[in-house]
BATORDREN-819781 format. One record per residue (C-alpha): z, x, y; residue number from 1. Coordinates in steps of 0.05 Angstrom, whole numbers, plus 5000, padded with zeros to 4 digits. Last residue first. Layout:
% BATORDREN-819781
Z, X, Y, NUM
...
//
This chain:
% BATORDREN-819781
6678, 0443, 2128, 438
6657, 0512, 2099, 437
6683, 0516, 2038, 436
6657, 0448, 2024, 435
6585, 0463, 2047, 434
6589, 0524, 1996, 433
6604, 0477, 1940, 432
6552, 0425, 1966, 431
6502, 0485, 1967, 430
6510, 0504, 1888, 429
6546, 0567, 1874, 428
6504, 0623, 1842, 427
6490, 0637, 1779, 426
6443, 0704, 1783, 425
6477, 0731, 1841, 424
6541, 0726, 1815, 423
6534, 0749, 1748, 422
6499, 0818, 1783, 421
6563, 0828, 1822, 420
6617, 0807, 1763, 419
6574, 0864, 1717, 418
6578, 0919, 1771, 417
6657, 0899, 1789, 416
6683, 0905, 1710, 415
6754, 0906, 1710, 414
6777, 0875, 1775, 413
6709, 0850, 1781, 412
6727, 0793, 1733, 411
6786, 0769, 1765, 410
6749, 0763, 1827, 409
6689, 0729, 1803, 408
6736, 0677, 1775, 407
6773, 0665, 1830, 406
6720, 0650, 1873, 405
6690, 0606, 1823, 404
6761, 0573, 1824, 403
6754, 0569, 1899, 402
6684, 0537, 1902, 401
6696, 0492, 1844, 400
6754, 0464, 1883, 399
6714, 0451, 1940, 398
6669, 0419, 1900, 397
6707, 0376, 1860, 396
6677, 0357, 1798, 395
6683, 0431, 1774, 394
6624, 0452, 1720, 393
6602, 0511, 1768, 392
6680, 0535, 1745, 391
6667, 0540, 1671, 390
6604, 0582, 1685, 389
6643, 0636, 1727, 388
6711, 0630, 1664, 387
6646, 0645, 1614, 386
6612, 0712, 1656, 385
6690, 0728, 1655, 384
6712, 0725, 1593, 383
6785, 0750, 1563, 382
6820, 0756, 1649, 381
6769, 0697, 1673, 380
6798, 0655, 1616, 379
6872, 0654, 1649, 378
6841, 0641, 1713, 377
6801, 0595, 1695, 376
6851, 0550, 1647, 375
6896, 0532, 1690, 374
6853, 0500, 1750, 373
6802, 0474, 1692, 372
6860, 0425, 1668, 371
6868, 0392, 1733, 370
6787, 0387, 1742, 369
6777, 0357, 1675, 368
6836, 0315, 1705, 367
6804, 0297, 1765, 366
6740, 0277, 1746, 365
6677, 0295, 1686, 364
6709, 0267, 1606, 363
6751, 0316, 1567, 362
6712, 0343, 1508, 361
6696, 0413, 1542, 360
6764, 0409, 1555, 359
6788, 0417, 1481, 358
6734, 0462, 1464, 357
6761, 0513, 1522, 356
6832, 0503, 1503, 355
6816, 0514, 1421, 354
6780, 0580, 1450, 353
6829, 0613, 1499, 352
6886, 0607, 1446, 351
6950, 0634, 1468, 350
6930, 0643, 1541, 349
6886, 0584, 1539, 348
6942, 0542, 1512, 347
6987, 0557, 1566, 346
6936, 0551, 1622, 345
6917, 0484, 1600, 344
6990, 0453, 1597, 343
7005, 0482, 1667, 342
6945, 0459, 1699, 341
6948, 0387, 1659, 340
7019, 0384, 1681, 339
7006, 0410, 1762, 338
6947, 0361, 1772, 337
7003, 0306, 1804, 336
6967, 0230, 1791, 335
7022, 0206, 1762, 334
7064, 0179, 1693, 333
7021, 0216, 1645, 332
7033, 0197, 1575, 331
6969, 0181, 1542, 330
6940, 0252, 1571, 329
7003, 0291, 1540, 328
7001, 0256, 1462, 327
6928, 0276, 1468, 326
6942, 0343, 1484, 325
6995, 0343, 1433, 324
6950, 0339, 1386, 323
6907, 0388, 1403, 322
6966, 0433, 1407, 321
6974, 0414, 1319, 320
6941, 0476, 1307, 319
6978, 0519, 1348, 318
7018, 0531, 1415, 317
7092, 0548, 1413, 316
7104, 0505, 1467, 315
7044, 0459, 1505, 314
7052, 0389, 1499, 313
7135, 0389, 1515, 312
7121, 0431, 1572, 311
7064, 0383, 1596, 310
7112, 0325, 1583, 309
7173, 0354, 1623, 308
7119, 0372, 1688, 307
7098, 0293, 1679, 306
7160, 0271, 1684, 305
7187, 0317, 1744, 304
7123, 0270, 1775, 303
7141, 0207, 1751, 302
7211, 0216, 1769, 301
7247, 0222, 1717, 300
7300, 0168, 1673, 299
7304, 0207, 1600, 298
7297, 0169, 1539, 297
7233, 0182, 1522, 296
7243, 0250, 1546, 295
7292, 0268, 1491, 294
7247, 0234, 1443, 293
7193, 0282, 1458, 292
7248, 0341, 1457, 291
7266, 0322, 1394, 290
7196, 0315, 1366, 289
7169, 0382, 1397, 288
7228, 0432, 1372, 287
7296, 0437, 1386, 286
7304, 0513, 1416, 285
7226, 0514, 1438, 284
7233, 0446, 1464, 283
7293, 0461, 1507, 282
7269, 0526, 1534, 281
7205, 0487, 1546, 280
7239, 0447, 1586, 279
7278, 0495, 1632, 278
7211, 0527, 1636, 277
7180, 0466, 1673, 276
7239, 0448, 1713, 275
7243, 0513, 1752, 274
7169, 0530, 1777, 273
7167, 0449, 1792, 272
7233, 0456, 1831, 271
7299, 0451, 1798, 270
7360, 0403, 1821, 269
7334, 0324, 1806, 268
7311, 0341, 1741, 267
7377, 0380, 1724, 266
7412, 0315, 1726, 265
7353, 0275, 1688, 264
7350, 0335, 1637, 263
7427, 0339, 1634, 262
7433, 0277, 1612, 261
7384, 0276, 1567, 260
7416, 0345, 1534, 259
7479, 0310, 1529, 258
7452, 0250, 1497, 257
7415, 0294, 1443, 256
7477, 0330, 1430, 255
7505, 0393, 1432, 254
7494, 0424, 1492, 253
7500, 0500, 1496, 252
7422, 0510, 1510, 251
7422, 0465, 1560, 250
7475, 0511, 1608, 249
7430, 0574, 1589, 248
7366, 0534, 1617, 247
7406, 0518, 1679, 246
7432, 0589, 1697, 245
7367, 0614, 1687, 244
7331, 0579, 1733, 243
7390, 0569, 1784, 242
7387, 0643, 1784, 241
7308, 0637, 1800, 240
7325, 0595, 1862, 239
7383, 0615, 1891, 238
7446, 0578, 1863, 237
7482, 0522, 1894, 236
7452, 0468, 1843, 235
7483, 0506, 1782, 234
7551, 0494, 1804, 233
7532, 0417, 1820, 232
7497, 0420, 1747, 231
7567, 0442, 1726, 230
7609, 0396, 1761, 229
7563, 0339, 1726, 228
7575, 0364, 1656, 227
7650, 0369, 1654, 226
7648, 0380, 1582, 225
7702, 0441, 1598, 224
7659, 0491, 1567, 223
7596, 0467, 1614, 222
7649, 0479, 1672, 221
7673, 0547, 1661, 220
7591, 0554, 1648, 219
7582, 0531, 1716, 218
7646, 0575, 1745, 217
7606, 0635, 1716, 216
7546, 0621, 1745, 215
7577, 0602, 1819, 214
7607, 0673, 1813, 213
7545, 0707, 1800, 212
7525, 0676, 1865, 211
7575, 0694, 1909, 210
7572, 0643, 1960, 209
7651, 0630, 1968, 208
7657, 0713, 1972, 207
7697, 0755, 1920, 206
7748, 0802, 1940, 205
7771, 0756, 1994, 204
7845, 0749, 1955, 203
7826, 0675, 1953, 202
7761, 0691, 1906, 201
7801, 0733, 1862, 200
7853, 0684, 1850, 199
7808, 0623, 1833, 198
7763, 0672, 1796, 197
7813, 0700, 1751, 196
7847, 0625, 1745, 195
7778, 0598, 1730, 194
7761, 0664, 1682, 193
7829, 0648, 1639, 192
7810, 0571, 1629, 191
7748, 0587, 1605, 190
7772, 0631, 1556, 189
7812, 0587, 1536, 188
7751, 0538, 1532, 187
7706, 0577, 1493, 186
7644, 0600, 1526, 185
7587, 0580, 1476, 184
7557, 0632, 1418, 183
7498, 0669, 1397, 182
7556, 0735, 1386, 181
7549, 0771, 1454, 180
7551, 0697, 1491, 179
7622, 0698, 1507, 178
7624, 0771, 1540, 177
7568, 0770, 1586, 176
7588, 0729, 1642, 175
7650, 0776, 1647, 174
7607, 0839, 1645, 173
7558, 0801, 1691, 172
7627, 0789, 1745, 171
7646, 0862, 1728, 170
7582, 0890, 1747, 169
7581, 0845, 1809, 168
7647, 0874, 1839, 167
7619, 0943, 1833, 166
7663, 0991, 1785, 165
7704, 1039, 1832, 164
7735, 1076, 1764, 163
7814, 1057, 1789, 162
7795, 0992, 1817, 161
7753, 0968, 1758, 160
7793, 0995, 1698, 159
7848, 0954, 1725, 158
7807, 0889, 1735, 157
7790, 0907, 1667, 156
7857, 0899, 1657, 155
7868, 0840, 1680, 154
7812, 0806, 1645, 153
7834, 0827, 1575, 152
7905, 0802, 1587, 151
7875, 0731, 1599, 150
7818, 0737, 1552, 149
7876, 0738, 1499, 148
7838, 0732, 1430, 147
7772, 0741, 1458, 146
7780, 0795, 1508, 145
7813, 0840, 1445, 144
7751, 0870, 1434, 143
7727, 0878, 1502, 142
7792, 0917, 1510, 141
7778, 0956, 1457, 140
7709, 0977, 1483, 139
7734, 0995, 1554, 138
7786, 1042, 1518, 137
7732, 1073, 1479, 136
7689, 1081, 1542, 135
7756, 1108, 1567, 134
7758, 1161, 1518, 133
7694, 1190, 1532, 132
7710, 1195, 1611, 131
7774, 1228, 1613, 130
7747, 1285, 1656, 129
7730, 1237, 1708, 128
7798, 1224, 1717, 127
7814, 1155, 1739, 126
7832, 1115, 1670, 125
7886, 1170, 1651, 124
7873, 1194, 1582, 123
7942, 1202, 1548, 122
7982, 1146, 1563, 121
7918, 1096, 1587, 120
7895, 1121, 1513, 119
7967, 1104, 1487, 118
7967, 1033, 1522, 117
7894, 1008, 1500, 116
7914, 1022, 1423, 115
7976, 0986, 1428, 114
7936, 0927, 1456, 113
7891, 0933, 1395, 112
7940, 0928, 1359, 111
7984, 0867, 1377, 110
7920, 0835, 1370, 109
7912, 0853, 1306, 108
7855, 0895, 1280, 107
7806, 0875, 1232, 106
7745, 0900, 1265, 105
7792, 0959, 1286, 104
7809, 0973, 1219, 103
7737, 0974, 1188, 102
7712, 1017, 1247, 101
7759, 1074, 1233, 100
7722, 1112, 1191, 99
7654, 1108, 1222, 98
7699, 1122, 1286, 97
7711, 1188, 1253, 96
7652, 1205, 1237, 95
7614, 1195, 1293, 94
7670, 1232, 1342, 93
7654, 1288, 1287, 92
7577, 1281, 1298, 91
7589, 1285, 1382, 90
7633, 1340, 1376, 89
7593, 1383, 1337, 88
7536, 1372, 1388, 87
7583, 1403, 1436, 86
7621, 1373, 1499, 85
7687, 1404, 1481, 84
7740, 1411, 1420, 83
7797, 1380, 1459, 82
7760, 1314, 1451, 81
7757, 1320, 1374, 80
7823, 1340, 1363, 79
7847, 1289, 1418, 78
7809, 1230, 1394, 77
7843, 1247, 1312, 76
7914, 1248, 1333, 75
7900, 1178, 1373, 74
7878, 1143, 1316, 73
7940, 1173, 1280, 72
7983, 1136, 1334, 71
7946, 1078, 1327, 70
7951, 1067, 1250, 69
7904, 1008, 1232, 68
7921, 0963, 1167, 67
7891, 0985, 1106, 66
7820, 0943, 1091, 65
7823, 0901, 1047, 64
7776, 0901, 0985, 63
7828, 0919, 0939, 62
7872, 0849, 0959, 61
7810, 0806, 0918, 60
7850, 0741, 0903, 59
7837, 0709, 0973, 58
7772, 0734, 0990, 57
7778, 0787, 1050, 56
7755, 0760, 1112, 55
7704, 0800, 1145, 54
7649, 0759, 1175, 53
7669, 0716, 1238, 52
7718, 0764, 1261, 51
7665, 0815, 1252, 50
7613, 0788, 1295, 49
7655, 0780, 1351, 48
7679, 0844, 1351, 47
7606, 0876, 1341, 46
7591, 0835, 1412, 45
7648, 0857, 1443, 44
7641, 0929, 1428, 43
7571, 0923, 1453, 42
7589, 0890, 1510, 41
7634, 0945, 1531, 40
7586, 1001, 1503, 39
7535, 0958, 1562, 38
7590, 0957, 1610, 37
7611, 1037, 1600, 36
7538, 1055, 1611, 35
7538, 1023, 1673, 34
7583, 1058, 1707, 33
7559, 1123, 1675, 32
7488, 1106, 1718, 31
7522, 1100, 1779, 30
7558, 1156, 1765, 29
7505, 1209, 1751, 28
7543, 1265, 1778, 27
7572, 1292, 1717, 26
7505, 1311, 1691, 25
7516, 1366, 1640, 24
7586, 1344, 1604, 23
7563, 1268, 1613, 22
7511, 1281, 1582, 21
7548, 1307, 1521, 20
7606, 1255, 1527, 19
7548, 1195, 1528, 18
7519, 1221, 1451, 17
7592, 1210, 1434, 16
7599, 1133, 1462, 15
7533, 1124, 1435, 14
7545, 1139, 1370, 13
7612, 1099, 1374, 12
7559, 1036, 1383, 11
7511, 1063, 1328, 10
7569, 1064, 1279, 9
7597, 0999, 1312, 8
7527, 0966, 1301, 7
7522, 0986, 1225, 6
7587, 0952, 1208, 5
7558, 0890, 1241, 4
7501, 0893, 1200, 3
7534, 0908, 1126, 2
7538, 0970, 1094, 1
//
């Protein structure tokens, strides 16, 4: 049976397993609220999945699949559904949607449609009593969402007002849909969420600032090719959703120029704590010598630079890190320590020994110092006695008297005897403690 065949089965599964909570716990709404989005993009995602795989072979009409009967779909829900919550009723609703899932994967538009109409016929939306068939309704629609996203929106919308679904668990349900199968927004389907949006924001049920809104009108934008309007989307998000909202705008680039583009744009928009990831989401997706070139190209600021390069240096950390270490400390652009922090605090918590051989080579100063800032703290957590000794070897002694610090503290977390007696056998030097002091 192939994969996606296997999802629906565990999807339906689900559905059933749902009705027999649901049965002894009818007042967890909240949580049945959200259970209906995640079968939604579930359906969605198996849907997608299917209409990519499941084209019959021209020449080989015996391995079609008979066309859907919604009426006689229909038959078989209210036999089951009549039956009760039981555990019989959740194998039998297994059973039969095991035998059905073929046809809906290769159902018609026109069909599923059909389908949505005679369970809003004979399972109204707003009675909680309807509740198992519709999850399945919720799951067609998502089906049909990307053929006419259009008609799929709008009744959701439905679904929403008559089930009270929060306003932002549509918006993420919406959000969700085009990505359930790997894949870009399309642009119809852009174009249907921008006239959504456009009419749901002047009705007042969705404020200017909405957040998940300014997501969703950056990827509108991203499918568009309108590159800039999206970055100016993504620019108007709080910080962590601008985060994630910009490394899932790279990732659907398509080109090396794009991504350049983006990374000067988006350079210019995230934050150190921002930037960094968004590059090695980039590196990790293209690998090391695309993303090198990548920056080549790019125009940064020497600092944003820097934070790119370090990124660059330091994903999926392995034999060739050492490498890219060099490759890093030939390329810095400033005098910011935050790269060589970064970069060393990676590799140490991948590889705590290949980062600690690798500065022991690096000659005494600032970026000895740089690099020591990420890898203490990260060392003090596999070696303690080690991360106290590392820090005494800080040029800087006011540095060395923090990371010390921060060493013995990480230790005694775990072992406070041992981190004691360390301490006053190796202790900090006076020009250390002078610093603290000053």
């Amino acid at each position: 049976m192939k994969k996606h065949h296997i999802l629906l089965i565990l999807v339906i599964a689900g559905i059933a397993a749902f009705l027999l909570k649901e049965a002894r716990d009818l007042e967890s709404s909240e949580s049945g609220i959200r259970t209906e989005l995640a079968i939604l993009r579930d359906a969605v995602k198996r849907s997608h999945a299917t209409d990519r795989s499941t084209a019959t072979p021209s020449g080989s009409p015996g391995t079609r699949s008979p066309a859907i009967d919604p009426r006689a779909l229909m038959a078989d829900l209210k036999d089951i559904l009549e039956a009760g919550p039981t555990d019989e009723t959740m194998e039998r609703m297994s059973r039969l949607m095991e035998g059905y899932e073929k046809q809906l994967a290769s159902a018609p538009l026109s069909k599923l449609k059909e389908i949505c109409e005679l369970l809003e016929a004979d399972f109204p939306l707003d009675q909680e009593a309807m509740e198992p068939a519709r999850r399945i309704w919720l799951g067609i629609v998502g089906m049909a969402s990307r053929s006419d996203p259009a008609w799929a929106f709008a009744k959701l919308d439905q679904a929403a007002s008559a089930i009270k679904v929060p306003m932002a668990d549509v918006l993420e349900c919406f959000k969700r849909w085009p990505s359930q199968d790997g894949g870009a927004m399309s642009l119809s389907y852009a174009t249907a969420l921008q006239e959504w949006l456009d009419a749901a924001q002047a009705g007042g049920r969705i404020e200017p600032d909405n957040p998940l809104a300014a997501e969703l009108r950056a990827e509108i934008a991203s499918a568009r090719g309108d590159q800039s309007a999206a970055i100016k989307h993504i620019s108007q998000l709080p910080a962590r959703s601008r985060r994630e909202a910009a490394i899932e705008h790279v990732k659907g680039l398509q080109t090396p120029e794009a991504r350049r583009q983006a990374l000067e744009e988006l350079g210019t928009v995230l934050d150190a704590d921002g930037f960094a990831p968004l590059v090695g989401s980039l590196t990790d997706q293209h690998g090391f010598d695309a993303a090198r070139e990548i920056l080549a190209s790019a125009s940064l600021a020497p600092e944003k630079h820097d934070l790119a390069a370090a990124s660059i240096a330091a994903a999926k950390p392995g034999p060739e890190t050492r490498d890219r270490a060099a490759w890093l400390l030939e390329n810095l652009r400033s005098d910011d320590p935050r790269p060589l922090e970064k970069f060393a605090g990676s590799w140490t918590e991948a590889n705590h020994a290949d980062a600690a051989s690798w500065i022991a080579s690096l000659p005494q100063g600032p970026q000895r110092d740089a690099a020591l800032k990420g890898f203490i703290p990260a060392a003090a957590r596999i070696d303690g006695a080690s991360a106290m000794d590392w820090a005494l070897t800080v040029s800087d002694p006011l540095l060395r008297n923090r990371l010390y610090g921060e060493a013995h503290q990480k230790w005694a977390e775990t072992d406070a005897e041992r981190a004691k007696e360390y301490r006053d056998s190796h202790p900090l030097d006076p020009e250390a403690l002078k610093a603290a002091s000053e």
